[in-house]
PDB file of N, CA, C and O in Angstrom:
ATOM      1  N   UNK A   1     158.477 102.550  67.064  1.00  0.00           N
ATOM      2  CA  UNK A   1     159.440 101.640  67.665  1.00  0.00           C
ATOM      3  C   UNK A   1     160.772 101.771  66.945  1.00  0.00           C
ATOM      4  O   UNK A   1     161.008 101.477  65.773  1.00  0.00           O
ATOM      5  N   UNK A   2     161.578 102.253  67.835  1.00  0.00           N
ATOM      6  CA  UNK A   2     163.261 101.983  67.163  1.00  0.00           C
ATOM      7  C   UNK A   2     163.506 100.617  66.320  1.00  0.00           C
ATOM      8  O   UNK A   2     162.888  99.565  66.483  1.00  0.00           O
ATOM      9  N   UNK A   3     164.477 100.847  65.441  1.00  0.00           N
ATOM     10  CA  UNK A   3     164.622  99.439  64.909  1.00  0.00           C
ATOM     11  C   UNK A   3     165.181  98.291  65.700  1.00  0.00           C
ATOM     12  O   UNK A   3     164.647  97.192  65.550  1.00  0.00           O
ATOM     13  N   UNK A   4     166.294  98.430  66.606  1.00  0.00           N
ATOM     14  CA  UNK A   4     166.653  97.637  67.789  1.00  0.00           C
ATOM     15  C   UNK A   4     165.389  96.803  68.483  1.00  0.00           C
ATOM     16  O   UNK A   4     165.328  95.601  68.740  1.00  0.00           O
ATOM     17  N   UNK A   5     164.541  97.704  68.667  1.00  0.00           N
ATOM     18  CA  UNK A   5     162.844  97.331  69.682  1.00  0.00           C
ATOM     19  C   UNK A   5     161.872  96.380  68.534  1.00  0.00           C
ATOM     20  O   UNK A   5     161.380  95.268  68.723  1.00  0.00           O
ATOM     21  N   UNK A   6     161.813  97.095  67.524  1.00  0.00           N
ATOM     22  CA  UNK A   6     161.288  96.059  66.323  1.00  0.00           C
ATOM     23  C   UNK A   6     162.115  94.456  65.970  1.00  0.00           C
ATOM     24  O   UNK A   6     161.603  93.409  65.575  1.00  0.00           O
ATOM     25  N   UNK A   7     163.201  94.690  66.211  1.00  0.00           N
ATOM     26  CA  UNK A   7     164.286  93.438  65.670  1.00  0.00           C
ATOM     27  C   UNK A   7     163.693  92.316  66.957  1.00  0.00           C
ATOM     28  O   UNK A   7     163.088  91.254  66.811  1.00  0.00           O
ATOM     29  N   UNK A   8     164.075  92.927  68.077  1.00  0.00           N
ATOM     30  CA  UNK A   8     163.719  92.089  68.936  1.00  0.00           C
ATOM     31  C   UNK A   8     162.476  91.739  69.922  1.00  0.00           C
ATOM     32  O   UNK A   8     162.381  91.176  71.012  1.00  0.00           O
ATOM     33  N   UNK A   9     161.487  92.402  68.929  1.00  0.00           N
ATOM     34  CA  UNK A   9     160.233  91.955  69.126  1.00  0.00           C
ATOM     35  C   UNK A   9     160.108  90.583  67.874  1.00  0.00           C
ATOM     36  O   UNK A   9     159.804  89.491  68.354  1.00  0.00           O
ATOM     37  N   UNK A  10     160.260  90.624  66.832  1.00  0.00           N
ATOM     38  CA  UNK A  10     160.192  89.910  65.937  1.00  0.00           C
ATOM     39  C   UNK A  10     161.433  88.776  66.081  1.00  0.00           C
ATOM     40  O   UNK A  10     161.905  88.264  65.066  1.00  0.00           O
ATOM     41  N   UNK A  11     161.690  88.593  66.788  1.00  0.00           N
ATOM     42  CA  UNK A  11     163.105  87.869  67.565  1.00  0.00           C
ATOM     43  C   UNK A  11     161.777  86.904  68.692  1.00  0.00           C
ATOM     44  O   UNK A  11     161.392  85.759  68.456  1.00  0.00           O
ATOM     45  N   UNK A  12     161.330  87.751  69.834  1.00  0.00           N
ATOM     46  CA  UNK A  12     160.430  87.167  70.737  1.00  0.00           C
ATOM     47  C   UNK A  12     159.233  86.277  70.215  1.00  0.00           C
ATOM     48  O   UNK A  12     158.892  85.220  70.746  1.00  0.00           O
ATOM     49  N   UNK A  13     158.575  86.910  68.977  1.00  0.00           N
ATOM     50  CA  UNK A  13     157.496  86.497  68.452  1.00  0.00           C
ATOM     51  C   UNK A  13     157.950  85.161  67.881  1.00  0.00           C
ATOM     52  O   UNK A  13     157.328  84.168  68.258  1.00  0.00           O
ATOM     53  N   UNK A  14     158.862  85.022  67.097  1.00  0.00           N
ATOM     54  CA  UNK A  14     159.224  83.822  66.429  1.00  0.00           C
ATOM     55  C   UNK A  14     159.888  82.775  67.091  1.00  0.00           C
ATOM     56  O   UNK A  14     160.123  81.669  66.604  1.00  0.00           O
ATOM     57  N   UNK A  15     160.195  83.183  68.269  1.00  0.00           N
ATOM     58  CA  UNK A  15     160.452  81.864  69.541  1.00  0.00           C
ATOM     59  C   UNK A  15     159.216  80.837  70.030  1.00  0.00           C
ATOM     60  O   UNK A  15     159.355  79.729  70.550  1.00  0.00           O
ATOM     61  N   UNK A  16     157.823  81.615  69.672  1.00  0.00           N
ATOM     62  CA  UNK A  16     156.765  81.129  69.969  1.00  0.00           C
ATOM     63  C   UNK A  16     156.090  80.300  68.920  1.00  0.00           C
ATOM     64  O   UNK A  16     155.030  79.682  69.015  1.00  0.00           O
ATOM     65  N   UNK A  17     156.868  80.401  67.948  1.00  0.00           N
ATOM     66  CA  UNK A  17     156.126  79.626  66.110  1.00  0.00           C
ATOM     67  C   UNK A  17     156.644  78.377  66.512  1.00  0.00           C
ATOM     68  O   UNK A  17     157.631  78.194  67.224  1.00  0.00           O
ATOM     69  N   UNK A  18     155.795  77.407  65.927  1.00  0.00           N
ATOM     70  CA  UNK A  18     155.976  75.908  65.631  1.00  0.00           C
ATOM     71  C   UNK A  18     156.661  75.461  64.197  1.00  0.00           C
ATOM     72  O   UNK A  18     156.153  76.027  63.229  1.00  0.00           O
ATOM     73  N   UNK A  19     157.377  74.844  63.999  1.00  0.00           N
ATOM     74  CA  UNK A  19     158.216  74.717  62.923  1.00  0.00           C
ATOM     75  C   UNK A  19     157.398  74.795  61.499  1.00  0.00           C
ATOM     76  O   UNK A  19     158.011  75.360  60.593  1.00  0.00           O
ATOM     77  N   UNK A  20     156.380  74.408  61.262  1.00  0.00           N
ATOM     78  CA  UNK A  20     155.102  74.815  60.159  1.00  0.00           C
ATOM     79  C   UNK A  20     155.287  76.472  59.964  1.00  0.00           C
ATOM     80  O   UNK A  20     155.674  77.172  59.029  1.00  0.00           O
ATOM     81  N   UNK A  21     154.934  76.671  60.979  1.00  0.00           N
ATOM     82  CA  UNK A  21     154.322  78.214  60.967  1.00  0.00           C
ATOM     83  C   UNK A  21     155.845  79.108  61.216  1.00  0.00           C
ATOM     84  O   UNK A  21     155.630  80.319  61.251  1.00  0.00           O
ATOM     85  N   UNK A  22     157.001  78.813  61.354  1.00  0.00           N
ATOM     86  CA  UNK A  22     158.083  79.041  61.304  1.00  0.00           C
ATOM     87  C   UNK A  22     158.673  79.441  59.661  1.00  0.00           C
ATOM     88  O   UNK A  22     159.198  80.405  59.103  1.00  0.00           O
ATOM     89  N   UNK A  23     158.291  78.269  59.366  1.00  0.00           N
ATOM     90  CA  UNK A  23     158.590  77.388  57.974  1.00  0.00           C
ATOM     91  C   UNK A  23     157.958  78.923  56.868  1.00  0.00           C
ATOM     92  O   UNK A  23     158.453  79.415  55.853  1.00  0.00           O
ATOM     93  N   UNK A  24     156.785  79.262  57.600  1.00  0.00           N
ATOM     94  CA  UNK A  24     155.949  80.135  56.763  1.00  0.00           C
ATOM     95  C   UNK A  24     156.540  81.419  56.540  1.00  0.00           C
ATOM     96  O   UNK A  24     156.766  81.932  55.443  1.00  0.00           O
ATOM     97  N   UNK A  25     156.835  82.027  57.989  1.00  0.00           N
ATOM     98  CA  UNK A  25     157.731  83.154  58.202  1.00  0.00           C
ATOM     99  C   UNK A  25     158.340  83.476  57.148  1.00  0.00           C
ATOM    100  O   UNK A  25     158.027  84.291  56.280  1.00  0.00           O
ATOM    101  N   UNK A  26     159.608  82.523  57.287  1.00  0.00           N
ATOM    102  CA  UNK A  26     160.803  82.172  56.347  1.00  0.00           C
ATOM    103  C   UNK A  26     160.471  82.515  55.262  1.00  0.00           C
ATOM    104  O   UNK A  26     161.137  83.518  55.007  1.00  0.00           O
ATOM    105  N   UNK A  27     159.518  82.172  54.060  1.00  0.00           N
ATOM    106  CA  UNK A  27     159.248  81.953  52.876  1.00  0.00           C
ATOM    107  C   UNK A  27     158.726  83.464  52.558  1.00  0.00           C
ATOM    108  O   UNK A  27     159.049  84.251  51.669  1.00  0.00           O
ATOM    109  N   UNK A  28     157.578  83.585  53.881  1.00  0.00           N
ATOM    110  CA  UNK A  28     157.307  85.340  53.335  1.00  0.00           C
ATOM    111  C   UNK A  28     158.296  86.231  53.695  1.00  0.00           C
ATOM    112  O   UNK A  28     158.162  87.214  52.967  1.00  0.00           O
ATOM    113  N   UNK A  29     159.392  86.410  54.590  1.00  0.00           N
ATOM    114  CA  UNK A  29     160.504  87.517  54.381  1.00  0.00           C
ATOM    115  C   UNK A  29     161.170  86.876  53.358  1.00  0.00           C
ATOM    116  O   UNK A  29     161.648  87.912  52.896  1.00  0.00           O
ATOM    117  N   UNK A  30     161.675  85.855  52.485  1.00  0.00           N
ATOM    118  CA  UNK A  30     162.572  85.660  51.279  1.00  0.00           C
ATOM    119  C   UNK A  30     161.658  86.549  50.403  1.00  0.00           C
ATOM    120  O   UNK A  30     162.112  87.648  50.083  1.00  0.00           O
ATOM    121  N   UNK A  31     160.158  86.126  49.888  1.00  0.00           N
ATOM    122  CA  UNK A  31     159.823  86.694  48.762  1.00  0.00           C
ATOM    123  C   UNK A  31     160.155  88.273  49.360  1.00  0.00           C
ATOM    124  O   UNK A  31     160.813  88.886  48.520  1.00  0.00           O
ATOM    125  N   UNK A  32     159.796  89.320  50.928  1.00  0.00           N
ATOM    126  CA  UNK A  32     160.070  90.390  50.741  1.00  0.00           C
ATOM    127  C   UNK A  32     161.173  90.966  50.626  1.00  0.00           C
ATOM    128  O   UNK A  32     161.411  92.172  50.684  1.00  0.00           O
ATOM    129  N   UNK A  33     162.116  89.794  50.402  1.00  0.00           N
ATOM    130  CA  UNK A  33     163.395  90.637  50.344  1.00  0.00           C
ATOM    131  C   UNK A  33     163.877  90.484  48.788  1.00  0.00           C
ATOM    132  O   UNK A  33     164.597  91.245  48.142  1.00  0.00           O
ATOM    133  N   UNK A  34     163.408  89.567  48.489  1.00  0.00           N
ATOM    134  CA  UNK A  34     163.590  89.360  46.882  1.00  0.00           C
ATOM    135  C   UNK A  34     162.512  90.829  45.469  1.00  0.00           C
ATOM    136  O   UNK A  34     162.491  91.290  44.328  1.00  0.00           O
ATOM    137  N   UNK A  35     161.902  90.849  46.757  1.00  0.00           N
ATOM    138  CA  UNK A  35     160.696  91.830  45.938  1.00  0.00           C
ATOM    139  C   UNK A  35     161.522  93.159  45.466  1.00  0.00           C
ATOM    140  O   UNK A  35     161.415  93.878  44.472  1.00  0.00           O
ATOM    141  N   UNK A  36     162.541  93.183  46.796  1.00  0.00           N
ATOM    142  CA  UNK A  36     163.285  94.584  47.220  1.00  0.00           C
ATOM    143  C   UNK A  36     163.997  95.080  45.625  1.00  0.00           C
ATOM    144  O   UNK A  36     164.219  96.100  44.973  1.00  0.00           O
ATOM    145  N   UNK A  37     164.161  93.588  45.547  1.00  0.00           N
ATOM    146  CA  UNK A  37     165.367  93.414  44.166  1.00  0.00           C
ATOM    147  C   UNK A  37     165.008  93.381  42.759  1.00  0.00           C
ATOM    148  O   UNK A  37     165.753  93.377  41.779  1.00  0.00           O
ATOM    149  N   UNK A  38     163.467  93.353  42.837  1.00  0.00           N
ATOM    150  CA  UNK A  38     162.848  93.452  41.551  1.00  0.00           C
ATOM    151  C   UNK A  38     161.924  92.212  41.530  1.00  0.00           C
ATOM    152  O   UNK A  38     161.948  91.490  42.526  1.00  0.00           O
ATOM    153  N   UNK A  39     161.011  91.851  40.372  1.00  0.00           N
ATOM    154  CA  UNK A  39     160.598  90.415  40.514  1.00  0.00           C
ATOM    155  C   UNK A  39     161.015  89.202  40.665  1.00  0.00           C
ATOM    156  O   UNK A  39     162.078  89.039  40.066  1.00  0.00           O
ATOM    157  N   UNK A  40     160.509  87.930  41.404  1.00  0.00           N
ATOM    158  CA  UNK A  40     161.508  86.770  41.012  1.00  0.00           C
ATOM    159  C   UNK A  40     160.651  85.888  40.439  1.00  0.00           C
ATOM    160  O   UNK A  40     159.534  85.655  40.901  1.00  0.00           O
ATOM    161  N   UNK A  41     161.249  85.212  39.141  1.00  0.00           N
ATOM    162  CA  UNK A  41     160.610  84.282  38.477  1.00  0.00           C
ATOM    163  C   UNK A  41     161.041  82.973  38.453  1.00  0.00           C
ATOM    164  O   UNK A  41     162.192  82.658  38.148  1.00  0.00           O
ATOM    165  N   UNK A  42     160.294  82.306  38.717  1.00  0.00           N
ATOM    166  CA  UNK A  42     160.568  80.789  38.858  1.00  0.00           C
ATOM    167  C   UNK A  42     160.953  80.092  37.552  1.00  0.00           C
ATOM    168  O   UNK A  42     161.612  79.069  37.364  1.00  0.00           O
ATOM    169  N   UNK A  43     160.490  80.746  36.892  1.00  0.00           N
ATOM    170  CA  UNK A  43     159.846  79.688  35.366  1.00  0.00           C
ATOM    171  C   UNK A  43     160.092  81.245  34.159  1.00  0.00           C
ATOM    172  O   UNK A  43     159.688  82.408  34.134  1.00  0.00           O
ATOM    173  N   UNK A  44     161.119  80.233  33.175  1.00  0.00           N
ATOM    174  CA  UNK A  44     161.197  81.370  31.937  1.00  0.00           C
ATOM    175  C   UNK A  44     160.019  81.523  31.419  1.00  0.00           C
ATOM    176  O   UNK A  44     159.168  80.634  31.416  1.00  0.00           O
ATOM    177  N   UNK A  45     159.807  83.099  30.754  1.00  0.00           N
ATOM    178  CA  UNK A  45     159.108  83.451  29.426  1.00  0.00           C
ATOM    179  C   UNK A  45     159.212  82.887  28.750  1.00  0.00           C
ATOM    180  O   UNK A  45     160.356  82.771  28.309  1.00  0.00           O
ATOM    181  N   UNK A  46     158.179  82.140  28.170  1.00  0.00           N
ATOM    182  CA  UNK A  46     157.814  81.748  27.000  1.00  0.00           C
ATOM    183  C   UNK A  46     157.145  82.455  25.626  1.00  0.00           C
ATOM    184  O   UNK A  46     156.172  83.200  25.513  1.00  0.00           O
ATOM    185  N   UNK A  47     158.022  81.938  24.693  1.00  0.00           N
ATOM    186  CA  UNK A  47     156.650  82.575  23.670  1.00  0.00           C
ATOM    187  C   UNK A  47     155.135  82.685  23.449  1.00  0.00           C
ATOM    188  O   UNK A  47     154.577  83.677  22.981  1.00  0.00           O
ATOM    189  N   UNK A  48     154.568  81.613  23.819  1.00  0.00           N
ATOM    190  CA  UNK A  48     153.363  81.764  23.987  1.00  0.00           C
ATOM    191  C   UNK A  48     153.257  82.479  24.969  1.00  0.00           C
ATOM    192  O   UNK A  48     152.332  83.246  24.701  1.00  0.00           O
ATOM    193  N   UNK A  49     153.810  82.809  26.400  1.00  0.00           N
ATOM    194  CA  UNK A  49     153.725  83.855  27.139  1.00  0.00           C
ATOM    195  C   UNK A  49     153.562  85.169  26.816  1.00  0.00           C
ATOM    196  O   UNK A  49     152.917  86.089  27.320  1.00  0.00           O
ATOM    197  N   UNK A  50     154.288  85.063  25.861  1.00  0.00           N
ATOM    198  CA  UNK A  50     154.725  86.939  25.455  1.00  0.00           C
ATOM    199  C   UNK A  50     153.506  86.931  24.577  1.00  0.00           C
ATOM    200  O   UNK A  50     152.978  88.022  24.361  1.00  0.00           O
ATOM    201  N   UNK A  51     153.014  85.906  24.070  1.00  0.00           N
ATOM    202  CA  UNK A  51     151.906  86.437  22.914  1.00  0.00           C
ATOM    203  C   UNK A  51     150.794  86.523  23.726  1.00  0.00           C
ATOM    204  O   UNK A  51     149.996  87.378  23.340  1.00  0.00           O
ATOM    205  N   UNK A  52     150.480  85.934  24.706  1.00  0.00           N
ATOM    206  CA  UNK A  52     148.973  85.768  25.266  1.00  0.00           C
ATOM    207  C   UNK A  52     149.067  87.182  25.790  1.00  0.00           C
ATOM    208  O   UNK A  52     148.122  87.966  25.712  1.00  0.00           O
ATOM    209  N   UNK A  53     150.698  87.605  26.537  1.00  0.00           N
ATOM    210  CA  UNK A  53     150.582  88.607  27.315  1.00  0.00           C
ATOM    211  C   UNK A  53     150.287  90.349  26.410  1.00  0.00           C
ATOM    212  O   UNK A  53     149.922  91.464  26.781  1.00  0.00           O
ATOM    213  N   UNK A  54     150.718  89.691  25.035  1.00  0.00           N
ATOM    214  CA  UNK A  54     150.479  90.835  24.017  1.00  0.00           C
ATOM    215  C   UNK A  54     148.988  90.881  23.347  1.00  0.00           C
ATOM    216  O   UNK A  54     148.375  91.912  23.068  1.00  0.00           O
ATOM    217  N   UNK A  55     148.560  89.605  23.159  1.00  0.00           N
ATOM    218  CA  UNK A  55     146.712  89.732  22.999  1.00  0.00           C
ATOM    219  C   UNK A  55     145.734  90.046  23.905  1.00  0.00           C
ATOM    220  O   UNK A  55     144.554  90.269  23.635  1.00  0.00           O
ATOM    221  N   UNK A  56     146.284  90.061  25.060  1.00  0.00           N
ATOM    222  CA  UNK A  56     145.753  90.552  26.360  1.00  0.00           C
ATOM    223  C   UNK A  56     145.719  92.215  26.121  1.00  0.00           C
ATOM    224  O   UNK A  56     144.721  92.935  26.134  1.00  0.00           O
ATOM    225  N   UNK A  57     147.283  92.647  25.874  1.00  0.00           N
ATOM    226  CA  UNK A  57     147.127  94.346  25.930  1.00  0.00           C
ATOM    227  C   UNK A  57     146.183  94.907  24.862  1.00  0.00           C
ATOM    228  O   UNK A  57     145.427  95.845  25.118  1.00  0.00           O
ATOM    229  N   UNK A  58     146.241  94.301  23.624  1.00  0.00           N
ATOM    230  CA  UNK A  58     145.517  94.820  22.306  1.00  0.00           C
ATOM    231  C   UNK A  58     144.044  94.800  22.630  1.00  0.00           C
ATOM    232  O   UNK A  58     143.234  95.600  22.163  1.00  0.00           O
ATOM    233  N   UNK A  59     143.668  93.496  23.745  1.00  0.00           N
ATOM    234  CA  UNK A  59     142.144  93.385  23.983  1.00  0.00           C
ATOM    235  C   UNK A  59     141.985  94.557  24.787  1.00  0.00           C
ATOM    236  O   UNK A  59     141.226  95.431  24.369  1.00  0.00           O
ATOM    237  N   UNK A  60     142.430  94.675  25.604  1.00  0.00           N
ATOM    238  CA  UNK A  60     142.346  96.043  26.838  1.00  0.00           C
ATOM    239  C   UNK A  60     142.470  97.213  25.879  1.00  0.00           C
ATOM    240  O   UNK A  60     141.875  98.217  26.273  1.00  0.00           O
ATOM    241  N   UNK A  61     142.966  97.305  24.957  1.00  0.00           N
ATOM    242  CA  UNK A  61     143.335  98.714  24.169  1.00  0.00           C
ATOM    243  C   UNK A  61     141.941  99.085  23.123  1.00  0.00           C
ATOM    244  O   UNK A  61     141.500 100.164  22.727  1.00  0.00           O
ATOM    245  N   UNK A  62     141.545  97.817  22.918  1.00  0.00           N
ATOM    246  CA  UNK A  62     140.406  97.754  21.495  1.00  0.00           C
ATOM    247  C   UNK A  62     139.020  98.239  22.617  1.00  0.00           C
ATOM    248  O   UNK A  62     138.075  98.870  22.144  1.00  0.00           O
ATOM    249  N   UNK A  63     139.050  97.900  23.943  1.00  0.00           N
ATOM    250  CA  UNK A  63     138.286  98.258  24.561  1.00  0.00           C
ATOM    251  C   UNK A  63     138.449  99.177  25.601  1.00  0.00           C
ATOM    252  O   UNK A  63     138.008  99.026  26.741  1.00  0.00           O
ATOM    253  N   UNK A  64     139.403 100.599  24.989  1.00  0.00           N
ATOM    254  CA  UNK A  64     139.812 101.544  25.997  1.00  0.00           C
ATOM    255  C   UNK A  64     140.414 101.455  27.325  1.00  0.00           C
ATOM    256  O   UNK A  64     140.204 102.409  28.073  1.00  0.00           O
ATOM    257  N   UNK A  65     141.129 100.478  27.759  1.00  0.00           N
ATOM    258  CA  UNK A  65     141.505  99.888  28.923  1.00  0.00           C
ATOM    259  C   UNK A  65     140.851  99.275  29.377  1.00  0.00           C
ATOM    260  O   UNK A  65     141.427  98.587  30.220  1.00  0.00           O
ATOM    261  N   UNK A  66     139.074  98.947  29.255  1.00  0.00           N
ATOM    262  CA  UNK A  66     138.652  98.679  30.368  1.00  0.00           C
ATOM    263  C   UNK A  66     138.111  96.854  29.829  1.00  0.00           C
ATOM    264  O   UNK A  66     137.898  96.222  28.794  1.00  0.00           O
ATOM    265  N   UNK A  67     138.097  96.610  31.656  1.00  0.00           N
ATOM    266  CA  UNK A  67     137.542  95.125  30.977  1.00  0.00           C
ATOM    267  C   UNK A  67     136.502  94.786  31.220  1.00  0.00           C
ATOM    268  O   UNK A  67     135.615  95.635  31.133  1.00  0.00           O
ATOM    269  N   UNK A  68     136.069  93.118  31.717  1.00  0.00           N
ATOM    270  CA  UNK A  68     134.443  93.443  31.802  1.00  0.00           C
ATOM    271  C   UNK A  68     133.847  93.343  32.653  1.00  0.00           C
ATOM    272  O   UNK A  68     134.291  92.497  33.429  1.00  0.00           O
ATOM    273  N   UNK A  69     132.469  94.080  33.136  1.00  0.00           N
ATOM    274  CA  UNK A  69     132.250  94.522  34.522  1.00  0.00           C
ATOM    275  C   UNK A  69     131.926  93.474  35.070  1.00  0.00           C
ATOM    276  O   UNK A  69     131.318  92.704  34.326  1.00  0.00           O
ATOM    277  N   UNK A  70     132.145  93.023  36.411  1.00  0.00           N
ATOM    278  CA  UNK A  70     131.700  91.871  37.495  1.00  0.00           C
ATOM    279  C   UNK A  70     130.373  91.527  37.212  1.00  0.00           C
ATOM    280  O   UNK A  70     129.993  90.362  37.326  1.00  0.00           O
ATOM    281  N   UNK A  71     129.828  92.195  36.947  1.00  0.00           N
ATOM    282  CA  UNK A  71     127.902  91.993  37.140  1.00  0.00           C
ATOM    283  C   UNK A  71     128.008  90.884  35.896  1.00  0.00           C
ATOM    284  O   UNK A  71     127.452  89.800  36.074  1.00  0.00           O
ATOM    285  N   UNK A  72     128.788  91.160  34.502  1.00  0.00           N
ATOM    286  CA  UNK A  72     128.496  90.870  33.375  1.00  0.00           C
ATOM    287  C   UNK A  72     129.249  89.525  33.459  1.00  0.00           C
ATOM    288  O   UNK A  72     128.939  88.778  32.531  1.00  0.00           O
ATOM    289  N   UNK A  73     130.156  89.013  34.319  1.00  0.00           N
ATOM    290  CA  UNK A  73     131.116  87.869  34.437  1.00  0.00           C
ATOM    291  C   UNK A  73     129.985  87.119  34.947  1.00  0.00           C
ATOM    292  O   UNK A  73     129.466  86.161  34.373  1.00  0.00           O
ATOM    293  N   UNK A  74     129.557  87.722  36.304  1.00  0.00           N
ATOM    294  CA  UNK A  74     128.710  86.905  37.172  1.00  0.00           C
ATOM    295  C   UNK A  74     127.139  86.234  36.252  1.00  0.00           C
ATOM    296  O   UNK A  74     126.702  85.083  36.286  1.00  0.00           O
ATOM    297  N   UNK A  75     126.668  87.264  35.607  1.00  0.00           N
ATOM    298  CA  UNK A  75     125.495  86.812  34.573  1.00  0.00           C
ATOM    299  C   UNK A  75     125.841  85.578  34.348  1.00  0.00           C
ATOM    300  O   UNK A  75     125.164  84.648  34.786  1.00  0.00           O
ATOM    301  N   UNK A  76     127.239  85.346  33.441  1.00  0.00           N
ATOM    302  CA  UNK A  76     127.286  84.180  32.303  1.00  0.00           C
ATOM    303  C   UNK A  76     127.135  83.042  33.501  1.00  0.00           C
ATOM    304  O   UNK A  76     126.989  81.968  32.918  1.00  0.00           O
ATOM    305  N   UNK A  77     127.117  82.891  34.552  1.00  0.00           N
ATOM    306  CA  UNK A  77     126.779  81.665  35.306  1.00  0.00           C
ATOM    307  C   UNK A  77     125.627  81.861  36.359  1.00  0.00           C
ATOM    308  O   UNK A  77     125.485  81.351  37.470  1.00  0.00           O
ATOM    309  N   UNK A  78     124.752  82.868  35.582  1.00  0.00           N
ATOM    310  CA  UNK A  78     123.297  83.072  36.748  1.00  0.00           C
ATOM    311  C   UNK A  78     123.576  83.686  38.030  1.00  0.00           C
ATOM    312  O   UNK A  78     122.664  83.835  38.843  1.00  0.00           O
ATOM    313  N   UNK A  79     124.624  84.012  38.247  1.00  0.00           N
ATOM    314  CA  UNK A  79     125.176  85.045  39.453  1.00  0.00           C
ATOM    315  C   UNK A  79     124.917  86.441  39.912  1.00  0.00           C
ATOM    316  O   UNK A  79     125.178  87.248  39.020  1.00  0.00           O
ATOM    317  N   UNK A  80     124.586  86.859  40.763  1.00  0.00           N
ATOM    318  CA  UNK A  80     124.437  88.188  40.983  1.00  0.00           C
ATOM    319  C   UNK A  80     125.702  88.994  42.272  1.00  0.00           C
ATOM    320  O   UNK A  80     125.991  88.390  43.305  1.00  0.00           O
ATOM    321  N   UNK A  81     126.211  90.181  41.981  1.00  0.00           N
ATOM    322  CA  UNK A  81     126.973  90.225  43.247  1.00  0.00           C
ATOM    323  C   UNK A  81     126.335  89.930  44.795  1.00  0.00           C
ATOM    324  O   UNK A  81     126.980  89.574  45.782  1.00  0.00           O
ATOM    325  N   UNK A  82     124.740  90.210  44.702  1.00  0.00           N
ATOM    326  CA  UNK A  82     124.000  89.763  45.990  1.00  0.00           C
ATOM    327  C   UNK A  82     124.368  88.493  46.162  1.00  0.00           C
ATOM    328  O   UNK A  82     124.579  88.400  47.371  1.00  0.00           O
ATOM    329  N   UNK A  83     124.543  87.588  45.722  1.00  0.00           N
ATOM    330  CA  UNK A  83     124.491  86.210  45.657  1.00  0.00           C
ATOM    331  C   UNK A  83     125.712  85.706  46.919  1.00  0.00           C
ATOM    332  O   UNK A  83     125.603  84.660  47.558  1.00  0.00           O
ATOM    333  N   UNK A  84     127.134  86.955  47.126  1.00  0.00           N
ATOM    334  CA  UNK A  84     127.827  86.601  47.607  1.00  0.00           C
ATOM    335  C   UNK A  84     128.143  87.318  49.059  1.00  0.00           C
ATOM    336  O   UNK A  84     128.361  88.527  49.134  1.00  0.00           O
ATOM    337  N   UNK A  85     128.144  86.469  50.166  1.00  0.00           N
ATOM    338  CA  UNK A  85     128.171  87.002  51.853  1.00  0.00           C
ATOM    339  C   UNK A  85     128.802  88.445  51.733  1.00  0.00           C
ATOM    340  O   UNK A  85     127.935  89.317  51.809  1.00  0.00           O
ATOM    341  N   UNK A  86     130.202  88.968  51.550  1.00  0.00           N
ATOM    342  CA  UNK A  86     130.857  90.076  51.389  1.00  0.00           C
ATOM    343  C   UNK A  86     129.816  90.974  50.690  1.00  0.00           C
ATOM    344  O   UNK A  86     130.267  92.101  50.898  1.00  0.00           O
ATOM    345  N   UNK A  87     128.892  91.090  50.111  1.00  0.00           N
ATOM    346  CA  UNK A  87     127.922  91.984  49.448  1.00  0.00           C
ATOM    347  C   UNK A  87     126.515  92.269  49.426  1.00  0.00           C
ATOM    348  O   UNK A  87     125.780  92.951  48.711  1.00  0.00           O
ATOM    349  N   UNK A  88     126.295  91.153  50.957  1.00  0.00           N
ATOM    350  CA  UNK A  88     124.985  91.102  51.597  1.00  0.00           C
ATOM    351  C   UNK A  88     125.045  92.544  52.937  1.00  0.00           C
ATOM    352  O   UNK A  88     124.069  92.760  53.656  1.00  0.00           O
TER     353      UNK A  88
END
């Protein structure tokens, strides 16, 4: 579809949204146009940010990148991946 044919399909479609679901539109093209521009953060870095986010990398590093397998998360609460519809 030409971009002209795309514009004003997405022109037609959004004549049919209810101000909720309008409302929604709106919010997801801002974040994709903000994305365009790099991240957007609501809320400064904190120090404790930067440290959790730096004991995080050292844990991933002490354990070769990797982290820990689903099966072994799911154990600590008697879980199995069978346990869940998506894996039946």
């Amino acid at each position: 579809m030409a971009v002209n044919t795309l514009e004003a399909k997405a022109h037609e479609l959004l004549g049919h949204l209810g101000p909720s679901k309008l409302a929604a539109v709106v919010q997801l093209l801002e974040v994709m146009i903000h994305d365009e521009d790099g991240p957007v953060t609501s809320e400064p870095v904190s120090e404790e940010d930067r440290r959790r986010f730096h004991e995080g990398q050292a844990w991933f590093a002490q354990r070769g990148g990797k982290g820990i397998p689903m099966e072994e998360v799911l154990a600590e609460f008697g879980l199995k991946p069978e346990d869940f519809p998506l894996n039946k």
